[in-house]
C-alpha positions in Angstrom: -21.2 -26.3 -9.2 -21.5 -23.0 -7.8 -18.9 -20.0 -9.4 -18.4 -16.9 -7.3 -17.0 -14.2 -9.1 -14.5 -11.7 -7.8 -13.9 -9.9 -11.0 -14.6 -6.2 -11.1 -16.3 -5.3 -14.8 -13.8 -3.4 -17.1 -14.7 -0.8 -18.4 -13.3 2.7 -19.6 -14.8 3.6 -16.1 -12.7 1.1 -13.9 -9.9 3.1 -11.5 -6.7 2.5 -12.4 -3.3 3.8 -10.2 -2.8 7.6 -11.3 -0.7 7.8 -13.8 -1.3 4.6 -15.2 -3.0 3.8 -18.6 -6.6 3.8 -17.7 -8.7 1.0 -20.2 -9.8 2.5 -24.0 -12.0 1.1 -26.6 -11.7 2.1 -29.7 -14.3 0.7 -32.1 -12.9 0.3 -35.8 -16.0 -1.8 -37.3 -19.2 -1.8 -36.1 -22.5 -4.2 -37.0 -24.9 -1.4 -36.3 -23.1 1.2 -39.1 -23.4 -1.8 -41.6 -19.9 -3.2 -41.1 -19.8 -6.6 -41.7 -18.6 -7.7 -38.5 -17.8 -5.5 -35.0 -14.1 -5.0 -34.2 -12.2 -3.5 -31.2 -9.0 -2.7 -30.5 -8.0 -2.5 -26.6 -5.5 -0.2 -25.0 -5.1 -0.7 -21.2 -2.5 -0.9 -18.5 -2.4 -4.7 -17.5 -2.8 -3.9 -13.8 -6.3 -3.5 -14.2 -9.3 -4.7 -12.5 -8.3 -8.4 -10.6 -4.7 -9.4 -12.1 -1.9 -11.2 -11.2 1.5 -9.7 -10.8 4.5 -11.3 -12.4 7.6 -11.3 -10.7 8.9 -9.2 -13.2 6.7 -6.2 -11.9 8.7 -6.0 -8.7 12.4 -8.2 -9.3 14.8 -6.9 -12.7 15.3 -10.8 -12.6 12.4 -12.1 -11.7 9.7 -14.2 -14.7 7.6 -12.9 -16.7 4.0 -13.4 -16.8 4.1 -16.2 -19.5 6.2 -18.2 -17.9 4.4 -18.4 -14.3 3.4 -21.8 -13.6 -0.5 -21.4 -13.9 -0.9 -24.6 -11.1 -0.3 -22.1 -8.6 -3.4 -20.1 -9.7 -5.8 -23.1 -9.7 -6.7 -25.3 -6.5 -7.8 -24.8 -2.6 -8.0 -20.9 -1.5 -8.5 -20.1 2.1 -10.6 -16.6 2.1 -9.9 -14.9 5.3 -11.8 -11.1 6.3 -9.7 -9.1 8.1 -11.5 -6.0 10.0 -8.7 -3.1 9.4 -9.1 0.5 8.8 -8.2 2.5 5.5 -4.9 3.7 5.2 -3.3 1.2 7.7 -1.1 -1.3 7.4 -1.7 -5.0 8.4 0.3 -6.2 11.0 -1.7 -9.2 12.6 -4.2 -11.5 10.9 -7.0 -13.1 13.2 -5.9 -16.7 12.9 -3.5 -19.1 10.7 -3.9 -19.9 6.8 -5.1 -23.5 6.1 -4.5 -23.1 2.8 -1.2 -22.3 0.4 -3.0 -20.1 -1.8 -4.7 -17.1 0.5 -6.8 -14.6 0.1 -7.4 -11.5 2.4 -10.9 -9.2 2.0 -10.5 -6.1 3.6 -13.0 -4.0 2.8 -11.4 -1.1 2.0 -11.5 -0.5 -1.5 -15.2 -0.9 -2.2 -15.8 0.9 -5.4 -13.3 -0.4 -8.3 -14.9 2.6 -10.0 -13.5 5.3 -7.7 -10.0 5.9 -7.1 -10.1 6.1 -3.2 -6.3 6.0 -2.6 -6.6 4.7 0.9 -6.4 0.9 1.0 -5.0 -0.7 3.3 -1.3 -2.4 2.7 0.4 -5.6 4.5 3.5 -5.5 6.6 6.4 -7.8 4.9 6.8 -9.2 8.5 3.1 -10.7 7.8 4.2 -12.1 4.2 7.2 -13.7 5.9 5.1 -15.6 8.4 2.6 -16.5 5.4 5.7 -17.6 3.5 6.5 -19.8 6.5 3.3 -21.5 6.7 2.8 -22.5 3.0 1.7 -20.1 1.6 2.3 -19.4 -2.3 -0.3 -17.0 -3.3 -1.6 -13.8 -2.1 -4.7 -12.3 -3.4 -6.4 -8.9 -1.9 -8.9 -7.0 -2.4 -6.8 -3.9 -2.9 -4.9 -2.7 -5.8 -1.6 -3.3 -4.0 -0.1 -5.1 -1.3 1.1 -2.1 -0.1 -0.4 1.3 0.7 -0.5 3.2 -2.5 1.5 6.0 -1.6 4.4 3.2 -0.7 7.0 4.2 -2.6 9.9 1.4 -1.8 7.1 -1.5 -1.5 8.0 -3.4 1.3 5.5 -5.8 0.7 6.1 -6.7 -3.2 9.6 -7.0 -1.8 8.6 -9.2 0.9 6.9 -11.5 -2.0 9.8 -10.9 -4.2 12.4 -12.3 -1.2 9.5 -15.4 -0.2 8.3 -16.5 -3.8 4.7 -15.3 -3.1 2.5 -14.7 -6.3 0.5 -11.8 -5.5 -3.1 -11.2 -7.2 -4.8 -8.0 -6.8 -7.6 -6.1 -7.5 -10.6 -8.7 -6.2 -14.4 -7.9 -5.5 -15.2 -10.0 -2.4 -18.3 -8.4 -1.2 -20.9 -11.0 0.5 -17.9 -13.8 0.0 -17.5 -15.7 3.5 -14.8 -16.9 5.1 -14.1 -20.0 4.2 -11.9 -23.0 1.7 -13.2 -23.0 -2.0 -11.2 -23.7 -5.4 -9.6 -20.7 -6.8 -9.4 -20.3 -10.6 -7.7 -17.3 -11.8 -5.5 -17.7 -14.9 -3.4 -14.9 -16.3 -3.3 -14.5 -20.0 0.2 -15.7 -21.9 1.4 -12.1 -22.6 5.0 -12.9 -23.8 7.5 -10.7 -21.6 4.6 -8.4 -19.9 4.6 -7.8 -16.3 1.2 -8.6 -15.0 -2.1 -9.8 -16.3 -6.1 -9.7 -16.2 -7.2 -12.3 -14.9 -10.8 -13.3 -14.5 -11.1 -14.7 -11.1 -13.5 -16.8 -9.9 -14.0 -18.9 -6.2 -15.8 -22.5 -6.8 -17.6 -23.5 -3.6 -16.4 -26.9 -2.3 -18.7 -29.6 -1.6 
């Protein structure tokens, strides 16, 4: 069994969305000072690194992240690249989904590091057609779905109006096209809005 994983490291130097709680450690026991044990409290937005959205994020009625039904996170993934320039919007993918759990790799948010600002975002039209075809879960390799200066997100409406999980914040570099098993479970954080997730591709046989 061979794990591919799309999981940017977290660390206090992970971009985050200006604004946003960026990820703190603070270390209240340590082994090497002669504590008994080492102990860390975390402090962090929860859209940080790869993590699913609950519908809560984007719909005043919509569930929170405990209660999304974690089947849709597990099972067949159809990875689809998508040449597109920073900044744009997505208006036409190069060929159907074959699976109901989809992910698009862009390209254009390479450093999870740096802040760049100039992903690229999806048109709702496209999330309507994905809706359409089966699809129940979105991942990119973007912090958003839509271009971060959107300020009326089209797109997390688009999911919102469709029923589209959305799952952000991937690494997919050297990942081909292709169908493998995604496995990308968001913690049970009673009434929170998103989750970390650590996602991971398993390459079918």
């Amino acid at each position: 069994m061979t794990l591919i994983d799309i999981s940017p490291a977290l660390s206090p130097s992970i971009a985050v969305f200006p604004g946003d709680s960026p990820l703190t450690r603070e270390v209240l026991l340590d082994l090497r000072n002669d504590d008994n044990l080492t102990l860390s409290t975390l402090r962090s937005t929860v859209h940080i690194g790869s993590h699913l959205d609950a519908p809560s994020h984007y719909d005043a009625e919509g569930d929170t992240i405990d209660a999304i039904d974690l089947q849709r996170c597990i099972g067949p993934c159809d990875v689809m690249r998508i040449d597109v320039e920073r900044g744009s919007v997505i208006e036409e993918l190069p060929r159907d989904p074959r699976e109901e759990r989809l992910i698009l790799a862009t390209g254009t948010h390479p450093d999870p590091q740096h802040w760049g600002g100039d992903f690229a975002g999806i048109d709702p039209g496209i999330i309507e057609k994905l809706s359409a075809a089966g699809v129940r879960l979105l991942g990119v390799d973007t912090p958003s779905v839509d271009v971060a200066s959107s300020k009326d997100l089209p797109a997390h409406d688009a999911c919102r109006r469709t029923g589209i999980l959305i799952l952000e914040g991937l690494v997919l570099d050297g990942v081909a096209d292709g169908i493998y098993e995604l496995i990308a479970l968001p913690l049970k954080l009673t009434g929170f809005d998103a989750s970390p997730v650590r996602a991971v591709l398993r390459e079918l046989e």
